[in-house]
Every structure is written in C-alpha cells, then in structure tokens.
N, C-alpha and C positions, 0 to 999 in steps of 0.2 A: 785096917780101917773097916774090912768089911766085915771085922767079928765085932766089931763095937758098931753095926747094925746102919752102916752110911751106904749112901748109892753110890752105881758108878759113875753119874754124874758130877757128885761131889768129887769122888775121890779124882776124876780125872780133871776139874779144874784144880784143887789141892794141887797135885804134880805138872799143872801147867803153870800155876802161878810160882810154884819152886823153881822150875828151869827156866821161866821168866826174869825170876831176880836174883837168880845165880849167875844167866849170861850177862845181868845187867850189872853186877858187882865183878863180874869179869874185866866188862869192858872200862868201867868205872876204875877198877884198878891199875889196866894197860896205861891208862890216860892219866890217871894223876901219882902211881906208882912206878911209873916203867924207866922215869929216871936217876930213880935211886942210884947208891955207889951198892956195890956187889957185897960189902956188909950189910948191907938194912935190906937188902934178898935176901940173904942168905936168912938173917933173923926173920925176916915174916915167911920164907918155906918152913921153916924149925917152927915157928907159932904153930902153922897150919896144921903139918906133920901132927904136932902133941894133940891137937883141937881132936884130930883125926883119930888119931890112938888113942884119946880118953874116952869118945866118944866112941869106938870099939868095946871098949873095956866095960863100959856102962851095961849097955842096951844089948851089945852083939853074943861078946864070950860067955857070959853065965849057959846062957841058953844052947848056944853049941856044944861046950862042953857038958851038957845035959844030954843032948842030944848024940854027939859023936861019938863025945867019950874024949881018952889022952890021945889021939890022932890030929882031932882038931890044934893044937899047939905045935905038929910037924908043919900040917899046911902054912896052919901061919906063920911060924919059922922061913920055911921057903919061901912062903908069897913075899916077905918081907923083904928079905935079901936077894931074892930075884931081883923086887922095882930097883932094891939100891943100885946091884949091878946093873941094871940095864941103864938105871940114869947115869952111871960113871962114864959105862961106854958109848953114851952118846952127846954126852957134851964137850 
C-alpha cells in the first residue's frame, strides 16, 4: 500500500476495518454456524483451507519463489504439515 503512494492513515484504517469485519464474521459464524453436525465443519474448514491455499498460490508463491528460490517449497512443505500435525494432536 505504501508503494502505490497511500498514507498511514489510510493504510491503518484499511487493516482496522479488516480485523473489524473478520472478528465480526467470526462471531457471526459461532452464532449461526456453530451448530452444524461435524459434516458441514468439516466441509466449511476444507472451503476455508482451499480459499486459503489458492489465495497463496495467487499473490504469495510467484514472488517467493522469486525471491527464495526452491527452499521456499521445503518451508512450506513443513509449515503445512506441521498445522496439520499439530491440529491432529490437539483435538
């Protein structure tokens, strides 16, 4: 934001109004999704997950593999399977 010439003004209500209506699509979801059956979790974590990895794949990977080099695909190999193991062993 601040090479396409915005203040830090903008920029930091930008990322106030993000974490404004991401807690509020949080809480929004607890309250009307939180009684789903353990199928229709399971399906909107796997939505999210994909949302989440495509939108890596977009905007993030070109540029680190630019940047890194083939290193950046170990990291993310690990980070990946790290979250999963750690979500296995905690639920």
């Amino acid at each position: 934001m601040r090479k396409a010439g915005r203040s830090n003004a903008y920029i930091a209500l930008a990322w106030m109004l993000v974490t404004i209506v991401c807690t509020a699509s949080c809480v929004a979801g607890f309250l009307f999704l939180g009684s789903l059956p353990d199928a229709g979790k399971s399906f909107m974590l796997a939505l999210a997950a994909g949302g989440i990895l495509a939108m890596l794949a977009d905007t993030m990977f070109p540029e680190a593999f630019r940047e890194g080099g083939p290193w950046v695909a170990l990291a993310t190999t690990i980070g990946f399977a790290s979250a999963f193991w750690l979500s296995h062993i905690t639920s």
